[in-house]
TIRO-115279 format. One record per residue: z, x, y of N, C-alpha, C, CB in turn. Coordinates in steps of 0.05 Angstrom, whole numbers, plus 5000, padded with zeros to 4 digits. Glycine has a CB too. Example, Ala and Ser with C-alpha at 12.3 -4.5 7.8 and 13.67 -1.06 7.14 Angstrom:
515652644886515652464910515652644934518152264911514252574955514352734979515752585001511452824988
***
This chain:
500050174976500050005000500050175025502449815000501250385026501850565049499650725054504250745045498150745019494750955032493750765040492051135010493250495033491350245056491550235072491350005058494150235084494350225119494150525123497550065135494950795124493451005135490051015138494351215119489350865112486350925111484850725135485050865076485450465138484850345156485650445187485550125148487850585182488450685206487250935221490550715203486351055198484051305199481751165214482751405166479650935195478050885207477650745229477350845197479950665240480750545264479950715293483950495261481250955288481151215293478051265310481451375263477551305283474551475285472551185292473451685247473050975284471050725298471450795342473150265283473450785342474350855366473051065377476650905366473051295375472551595380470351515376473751835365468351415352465751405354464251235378465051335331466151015383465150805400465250895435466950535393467051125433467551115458465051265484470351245458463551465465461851605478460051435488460851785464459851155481457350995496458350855515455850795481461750775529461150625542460750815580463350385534460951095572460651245598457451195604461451585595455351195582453051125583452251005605452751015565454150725600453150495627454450555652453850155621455950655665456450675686458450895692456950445693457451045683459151325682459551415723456551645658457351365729456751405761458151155774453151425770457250995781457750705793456950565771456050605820459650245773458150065752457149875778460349895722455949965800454049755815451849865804453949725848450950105803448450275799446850085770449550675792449350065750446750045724446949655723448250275680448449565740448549235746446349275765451649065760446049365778442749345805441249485775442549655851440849725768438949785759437549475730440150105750439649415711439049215702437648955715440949195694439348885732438648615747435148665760441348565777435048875766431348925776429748915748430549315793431049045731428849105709428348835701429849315682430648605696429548305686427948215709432148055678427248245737426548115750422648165736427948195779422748495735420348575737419148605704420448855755420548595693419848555663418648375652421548535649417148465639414948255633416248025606411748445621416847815606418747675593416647555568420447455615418347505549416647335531416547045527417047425509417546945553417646715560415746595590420546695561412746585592412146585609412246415626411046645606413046155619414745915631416845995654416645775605418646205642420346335657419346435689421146545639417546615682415846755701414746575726413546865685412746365719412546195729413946045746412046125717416745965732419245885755419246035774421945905747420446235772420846345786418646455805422246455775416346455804414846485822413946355836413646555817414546035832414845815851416945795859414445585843420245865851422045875874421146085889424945885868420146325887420046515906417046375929419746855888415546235925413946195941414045955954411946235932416145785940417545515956419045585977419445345940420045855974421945885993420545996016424246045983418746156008417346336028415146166049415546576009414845806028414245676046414945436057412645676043417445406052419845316070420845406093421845326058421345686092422445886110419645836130423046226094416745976123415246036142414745716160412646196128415145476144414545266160417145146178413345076141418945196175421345206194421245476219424145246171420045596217419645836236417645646249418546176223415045606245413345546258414245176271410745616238414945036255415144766267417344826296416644526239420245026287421945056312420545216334424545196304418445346335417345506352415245306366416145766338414545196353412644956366415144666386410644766328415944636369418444476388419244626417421544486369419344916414421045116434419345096447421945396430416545126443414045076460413944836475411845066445414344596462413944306477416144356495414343986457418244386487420344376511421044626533423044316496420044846529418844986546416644916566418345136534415144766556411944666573413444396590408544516543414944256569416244026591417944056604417243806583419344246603421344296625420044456651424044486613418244576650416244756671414844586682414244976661413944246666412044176681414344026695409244036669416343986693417943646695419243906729421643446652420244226721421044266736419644376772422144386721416244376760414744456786414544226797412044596784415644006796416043716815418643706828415943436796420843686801423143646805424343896825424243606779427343876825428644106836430844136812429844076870431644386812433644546803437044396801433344816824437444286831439944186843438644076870442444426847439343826879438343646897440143526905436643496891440943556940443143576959441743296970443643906981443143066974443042836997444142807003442542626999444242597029447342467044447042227041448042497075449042147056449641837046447741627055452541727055446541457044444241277049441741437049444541127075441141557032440041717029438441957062438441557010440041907071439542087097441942287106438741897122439842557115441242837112440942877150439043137086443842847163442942937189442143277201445142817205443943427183443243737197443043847169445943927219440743907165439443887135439444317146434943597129438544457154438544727168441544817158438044717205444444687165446644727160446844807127448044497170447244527122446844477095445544747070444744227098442544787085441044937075442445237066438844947093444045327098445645487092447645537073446345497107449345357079452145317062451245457032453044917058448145207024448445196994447645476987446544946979444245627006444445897004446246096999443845947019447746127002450146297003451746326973452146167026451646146959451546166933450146266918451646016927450946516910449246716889446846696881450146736866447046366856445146296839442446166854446446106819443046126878440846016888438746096902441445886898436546176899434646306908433346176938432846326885432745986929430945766957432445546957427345636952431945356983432545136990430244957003434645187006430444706997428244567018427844367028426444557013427244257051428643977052426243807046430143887081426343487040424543357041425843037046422743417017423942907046424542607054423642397022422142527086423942327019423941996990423841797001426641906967421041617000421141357010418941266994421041317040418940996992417440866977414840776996419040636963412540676992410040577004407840506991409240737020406840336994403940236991401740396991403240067009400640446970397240676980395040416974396141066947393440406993390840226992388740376999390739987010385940296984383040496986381840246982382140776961380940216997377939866994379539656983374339896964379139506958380139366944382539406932378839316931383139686922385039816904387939806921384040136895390639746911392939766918395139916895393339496925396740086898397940246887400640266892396840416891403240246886406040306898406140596884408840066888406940756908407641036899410041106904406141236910411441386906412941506915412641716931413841556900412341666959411941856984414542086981412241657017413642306982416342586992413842717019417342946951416342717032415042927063416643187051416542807108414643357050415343657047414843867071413543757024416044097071415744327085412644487070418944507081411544557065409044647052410444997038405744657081411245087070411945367060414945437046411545547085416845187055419145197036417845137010421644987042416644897010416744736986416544916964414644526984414445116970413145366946414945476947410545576949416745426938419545686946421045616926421545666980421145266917422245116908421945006876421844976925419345036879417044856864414044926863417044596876413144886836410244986832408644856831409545086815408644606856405544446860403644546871405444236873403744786880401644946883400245006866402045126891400645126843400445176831397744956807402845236832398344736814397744526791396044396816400744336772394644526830393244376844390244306834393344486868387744116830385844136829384744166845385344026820384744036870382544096890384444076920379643846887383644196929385144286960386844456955386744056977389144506977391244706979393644556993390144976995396044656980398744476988399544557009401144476972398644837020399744947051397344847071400145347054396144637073393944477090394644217099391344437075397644187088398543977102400244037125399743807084398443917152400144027178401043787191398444217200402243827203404243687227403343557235405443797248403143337239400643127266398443007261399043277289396843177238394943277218394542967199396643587198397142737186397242597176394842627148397342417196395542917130393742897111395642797087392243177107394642687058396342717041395542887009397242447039396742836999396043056974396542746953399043416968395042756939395542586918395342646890394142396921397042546866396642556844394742596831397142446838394142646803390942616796390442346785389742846773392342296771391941956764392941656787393941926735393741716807394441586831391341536846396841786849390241896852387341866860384841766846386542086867385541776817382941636799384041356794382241806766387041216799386940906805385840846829389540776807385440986850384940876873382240976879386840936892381341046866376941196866377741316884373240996874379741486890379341666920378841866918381441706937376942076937376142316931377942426953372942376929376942716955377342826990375542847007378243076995377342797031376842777057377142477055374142897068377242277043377042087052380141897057374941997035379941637076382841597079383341327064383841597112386441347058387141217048389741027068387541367025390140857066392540707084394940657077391940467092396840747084399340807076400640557081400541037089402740447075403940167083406840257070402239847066408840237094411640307085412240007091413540587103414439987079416539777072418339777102418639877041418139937113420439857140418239767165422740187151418639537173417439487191417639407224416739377180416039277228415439297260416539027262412039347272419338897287419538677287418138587318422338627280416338407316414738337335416037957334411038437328414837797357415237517358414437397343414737417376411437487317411537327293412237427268409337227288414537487274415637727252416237977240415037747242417138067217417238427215414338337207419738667188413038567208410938667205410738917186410038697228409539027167409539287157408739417166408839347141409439707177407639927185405940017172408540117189404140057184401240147163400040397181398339847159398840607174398640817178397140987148401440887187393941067159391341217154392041507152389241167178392141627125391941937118389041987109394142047093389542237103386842317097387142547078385242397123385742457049386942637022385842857023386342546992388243077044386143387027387843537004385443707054387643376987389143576960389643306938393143766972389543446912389943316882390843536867387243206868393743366852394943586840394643346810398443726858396043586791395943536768397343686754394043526761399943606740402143736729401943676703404843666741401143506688401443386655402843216658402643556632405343116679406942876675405842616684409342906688405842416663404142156689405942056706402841846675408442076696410642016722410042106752413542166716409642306752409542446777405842476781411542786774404542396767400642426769400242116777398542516731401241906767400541676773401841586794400741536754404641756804406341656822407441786842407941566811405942006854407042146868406042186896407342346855406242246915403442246942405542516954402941846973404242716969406142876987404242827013406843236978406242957032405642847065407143067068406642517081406043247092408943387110411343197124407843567139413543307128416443287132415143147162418743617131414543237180414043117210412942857194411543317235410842857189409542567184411242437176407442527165411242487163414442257139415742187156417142417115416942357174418942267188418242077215420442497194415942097216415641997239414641597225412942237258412441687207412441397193414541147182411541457173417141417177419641147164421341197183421541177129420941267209422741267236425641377225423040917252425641557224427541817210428741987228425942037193426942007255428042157279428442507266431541977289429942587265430742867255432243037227432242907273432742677215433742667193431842707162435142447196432842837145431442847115432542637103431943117095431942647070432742517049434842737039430442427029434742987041436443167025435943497020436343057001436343657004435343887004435743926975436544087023433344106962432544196938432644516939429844066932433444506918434944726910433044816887438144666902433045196889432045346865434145526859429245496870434445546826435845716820435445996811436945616807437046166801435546446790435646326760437446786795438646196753438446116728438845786722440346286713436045606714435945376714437945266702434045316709439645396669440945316661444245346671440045366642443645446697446445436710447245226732447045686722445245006719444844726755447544596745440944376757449044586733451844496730454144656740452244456703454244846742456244946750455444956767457245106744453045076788451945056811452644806823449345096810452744636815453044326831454944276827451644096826456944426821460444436813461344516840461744706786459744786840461845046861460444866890460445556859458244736891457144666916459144406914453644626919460044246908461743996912463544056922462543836892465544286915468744356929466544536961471844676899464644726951464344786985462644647002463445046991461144526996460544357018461744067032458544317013462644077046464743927066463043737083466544137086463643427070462143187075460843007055460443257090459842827066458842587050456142647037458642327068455642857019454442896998453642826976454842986995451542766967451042716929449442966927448842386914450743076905448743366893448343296867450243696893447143256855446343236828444643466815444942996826443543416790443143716779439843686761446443816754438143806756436243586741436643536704432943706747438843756699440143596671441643306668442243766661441343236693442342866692439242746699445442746724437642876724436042666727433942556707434942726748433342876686431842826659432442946641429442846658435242796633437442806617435942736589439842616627434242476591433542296578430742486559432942016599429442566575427342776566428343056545426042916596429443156559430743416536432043316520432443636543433843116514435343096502433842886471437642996523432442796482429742686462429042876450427142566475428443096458427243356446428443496424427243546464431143536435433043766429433943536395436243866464435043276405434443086380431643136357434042796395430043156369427943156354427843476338425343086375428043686353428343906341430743846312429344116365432943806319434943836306433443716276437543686320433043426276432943316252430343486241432742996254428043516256426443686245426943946221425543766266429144096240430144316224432244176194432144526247433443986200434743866175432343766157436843596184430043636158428643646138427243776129427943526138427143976142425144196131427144486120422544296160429444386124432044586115431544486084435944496130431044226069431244076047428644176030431343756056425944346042423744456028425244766017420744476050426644826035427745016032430245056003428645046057431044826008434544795987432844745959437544435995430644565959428744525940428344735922426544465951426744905931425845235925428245405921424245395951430145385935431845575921433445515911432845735931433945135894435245155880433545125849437244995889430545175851429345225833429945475818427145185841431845605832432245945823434745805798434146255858436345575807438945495781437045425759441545175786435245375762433145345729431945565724430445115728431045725737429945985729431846155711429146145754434646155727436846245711438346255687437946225718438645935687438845785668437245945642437845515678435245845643432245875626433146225617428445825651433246455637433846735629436546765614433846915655438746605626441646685612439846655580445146405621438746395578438546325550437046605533436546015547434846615551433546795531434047075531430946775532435647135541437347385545440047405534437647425571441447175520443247235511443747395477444147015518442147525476442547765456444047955475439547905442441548095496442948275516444948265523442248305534445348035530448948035547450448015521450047715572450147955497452148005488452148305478452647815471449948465469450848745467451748885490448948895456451648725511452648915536455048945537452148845561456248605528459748635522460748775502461148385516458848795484459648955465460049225471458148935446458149375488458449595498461449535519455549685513461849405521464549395545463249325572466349715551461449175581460949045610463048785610457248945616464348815631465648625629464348405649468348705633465248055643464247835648464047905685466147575635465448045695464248005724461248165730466748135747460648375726458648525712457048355704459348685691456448235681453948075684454247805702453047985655456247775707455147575732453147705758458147455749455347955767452848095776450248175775452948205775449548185743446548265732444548035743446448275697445547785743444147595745444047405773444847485724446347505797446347445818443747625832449047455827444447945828442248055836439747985832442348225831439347855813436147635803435347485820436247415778437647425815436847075834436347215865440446755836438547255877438247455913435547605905441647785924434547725885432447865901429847655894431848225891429447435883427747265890428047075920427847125866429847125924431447035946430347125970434147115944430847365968430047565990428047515996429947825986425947725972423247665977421747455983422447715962422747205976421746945984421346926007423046755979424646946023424747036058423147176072426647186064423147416058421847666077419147566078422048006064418047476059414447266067414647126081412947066047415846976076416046716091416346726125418746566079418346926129419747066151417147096168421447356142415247316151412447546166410347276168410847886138410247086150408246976152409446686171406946956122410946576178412046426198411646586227415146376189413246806222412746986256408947046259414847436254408647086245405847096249403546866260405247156226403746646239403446436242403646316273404946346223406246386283408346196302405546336339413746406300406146626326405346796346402446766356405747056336400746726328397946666332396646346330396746846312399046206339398345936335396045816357401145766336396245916379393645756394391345876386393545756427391246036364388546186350388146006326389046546337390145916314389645796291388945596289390945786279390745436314389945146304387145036320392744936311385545166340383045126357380945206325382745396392381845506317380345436287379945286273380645506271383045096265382544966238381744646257385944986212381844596276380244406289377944496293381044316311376244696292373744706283372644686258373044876289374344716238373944716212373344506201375644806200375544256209375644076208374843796221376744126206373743836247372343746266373643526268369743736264376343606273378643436286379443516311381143426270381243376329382943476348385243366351381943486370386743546342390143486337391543306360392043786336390543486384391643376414390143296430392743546430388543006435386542926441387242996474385742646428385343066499386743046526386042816530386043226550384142576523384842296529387142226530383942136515389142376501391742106500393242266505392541916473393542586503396042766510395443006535396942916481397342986548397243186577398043436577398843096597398843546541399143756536396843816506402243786537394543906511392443786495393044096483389143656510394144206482394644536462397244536457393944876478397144676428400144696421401944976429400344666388403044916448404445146455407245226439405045096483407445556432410445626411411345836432410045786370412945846423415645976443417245986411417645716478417346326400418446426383421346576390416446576374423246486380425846526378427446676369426346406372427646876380429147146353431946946340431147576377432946826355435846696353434846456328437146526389433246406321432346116314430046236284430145916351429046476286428746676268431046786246428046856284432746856253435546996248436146796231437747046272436546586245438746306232437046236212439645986253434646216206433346056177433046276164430245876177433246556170433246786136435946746135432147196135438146746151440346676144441046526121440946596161440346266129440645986110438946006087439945706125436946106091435446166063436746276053433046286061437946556053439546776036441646666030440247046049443346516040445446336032445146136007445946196054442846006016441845746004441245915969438445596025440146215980439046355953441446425932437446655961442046485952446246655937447546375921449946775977447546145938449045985925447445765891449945795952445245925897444145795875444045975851441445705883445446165851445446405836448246375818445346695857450146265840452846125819453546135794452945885818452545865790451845785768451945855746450345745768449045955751447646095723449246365712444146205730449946465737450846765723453746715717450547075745454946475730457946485716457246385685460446245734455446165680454346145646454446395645451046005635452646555643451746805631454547005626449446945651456746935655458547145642460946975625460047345668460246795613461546645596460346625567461746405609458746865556457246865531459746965520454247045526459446955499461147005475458247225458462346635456459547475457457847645444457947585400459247995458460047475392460747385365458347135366464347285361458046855387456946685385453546825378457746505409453446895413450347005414449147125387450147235436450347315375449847495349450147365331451247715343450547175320450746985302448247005284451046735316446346905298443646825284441647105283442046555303442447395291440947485305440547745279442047525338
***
């Protein structure tokens, strides 16, 4: 009985001593080194399951085109709302100073005060009144502003968006006006020719008020993309204005430019405690509140459903995995046998999954930035190709798709992809580090 147990104890021994020289084998250096080195070789190994292969080469190209179409759809959004805030802002103002009843008596003061504040570059005054435009038969209600010509450009880029005439040709005395482009094609008006103004405040004579009526003469047509301001807008210099709605020396208010547009809130903060008097300052994140915020809505859900092409594809990687634990579980179990322990092959097989992951990204990534960058090349192509037009200028005033590419907005979807990739990797490799090397070897 006593030689049985020495003799087993012998070979106990020497099973040991023999076994031990292999497990330095695997990770004698780092055991990250031969967990990365493994985990690449299944990626790139030619499997005898080509089903397998396949998967996984649709999660890696689901993702790569998830990723690239979330780059390009948010860069196109960044574009619309870049193009609408430029067009909405060469009308609007920045921050816009009135007084009470809508009249500004020492509008020069004022101008100062708000100057003096850092963020503000220009100031400018103008007048807001409503009036009648008539051409022959045609009648129109617009929105008259009397401007300064050489502030106004200081302010605002209707210069800029002019079609025909020039915005510094409206003079003093002069009674010219500048009209919209869709205001002047309701009313068949060209230039040089006049049009009759009709304000709402009138003349009281012995058979009544009467409306003032008063003959300009259109030297200028502008055109911004907005029909708000194209169908509804007329400019006049500041003298005229004032002299038509009997204004005497008074404005409607003063318009404000900033250095930084997204600072018209605090700007119209610090101007409320310093300017002293019966003021409204408002900001143009309230006046077209309604516009960006439509947008910025629209972006958002955009990116939530096209986040879902993405979760798609990379959680096609938990079946790819799946599918490998299976047909790999010989390997993992001689690996335990060699002594890898269960966190170790979880590793083997996270690194699988992340570098389909990756790579998915990093395409997706080059071919989205690319895409995003060369988009007014692409899509004038594939509307030739197709002898379509995406953005008809009959029905839209921004007839090209403009992108405005985002490093910030870039970042965040390889982010969420690599996340989205990692967490789909779970799973499978916690199966895998849950083989039983006795089970696996069973049949084998």
């Amino acid at each position: 009985m006593r030689r049985e147990q020495e003799r087993g104890s012998a070979l106990l021994i020497e099973s040991s001593t023999a076994a031990a020289p292999f497990r330095p084998c695997l990770w004698q250096t780092s055991p990250v080194q031969y967990e990365l080195m493994i985990g690449l070789r299944y990626t790139r190994a030619k499997r005898r399951n080509h089903f397998i292969s396949f998967i996984s080469l649709t999660s890696m190209l689901g993702i790569a085109l998830g990723v690239a179409a979330l780059i390009v759809v948010l860069s196109v959004m960044n574009g619309f709302q870049k193009e609408l805030r430029s067009r909405i802002l060469g009308v609007a103002s920045h921050v816009q100073i009135s007084g009470a009843g809508d009249r500004l008596a020492d509008w020069k003061t004022v101008s100062e005060m708000a100057a003096a504040h850092p963020q503000v570059q220009a100031a400018a005054p103008y007048v807001n009144a409503q009036a009648m435009l008539s051409f022959s038969s045609v009648v129109r209600g617009t929105l008259v502003r009397g401007i300064l010509p050489e502030l106004e450009q200081k302010v605002a880029e209707l210069g800029n968006h002019m079609v025909a005439g020039r915005l510094d040709a409206l003079k003093a005395g002069e009674f010219g006006i500048v009209l919209g482009a869709e205001l002047a094609r309701a009313l068949a008006v060209t230039m040089g020719e006049r049009v009759t103004l009709i304000a709402p405040q009138g003349l009281v004579t012995p058979a009544g008020v009467l409306p003032r009526v008063k003959q300009f003469i259109v030297i200028g047509i502008f055109e911004v993309g907005m029909f708000e301001y194209d169908s509804g807008l007329a400019l006049v210099h500041l003298e005229d204005a004032q002299r038509v709605y009997q204004m005497d020396a008074n404005v409607s208010g003063v318009r404000l430019k900033l250095a930084d547009l997204f600072a018209s809130r605090e700007v119209a903060r610090d101007l409320v405690t310093q300017l002293k008097g019966d003021f409204f300052i408002s900001d143009w994140t309230r006046s077209h509140a309604n516009f960006f915020r439509a947008v910025q809505i629209e972006k958002n859900v955009m990116f939530i459903i096209l986040t879902l092409i993405v979760a798609v594809a990379a959680f096609n990687i938990v079946s790819t995995l799946v599918m490998m634990v299976t047909d790999k579980m010989p390997d993992i179990a001689i690996l335990r046998t060699l002594g890898a322990t269960p966190g170790s092959i979880m590793k083997i097989f996270i690194i699988q999954g992340v570098l389909i992951g990756v790579i998915g990204t990093l395409i997706g990534v080059a071919g989205g930035v690319a895409l995003a960058v060369n988009i007014d090349v692409v899509v004038p192509f594939m509307e030739r190709l197709l002898q379509v037009q995406f953005l008809s200028k009959d029905v839209y005033y921004i007839s090209e798709l403009p992108s405005d590419l985002q490093r910030s907005d870039v970042l965040a979807i390889a982010a969420m992809s690599l996340v989205l990739s990692l967490a789909a990797t779970l799973y499978p490799s916690w199966r895998a580090s849950q083989v039983l090397p006795a089970e696996a070897l069973r049949y084998e």
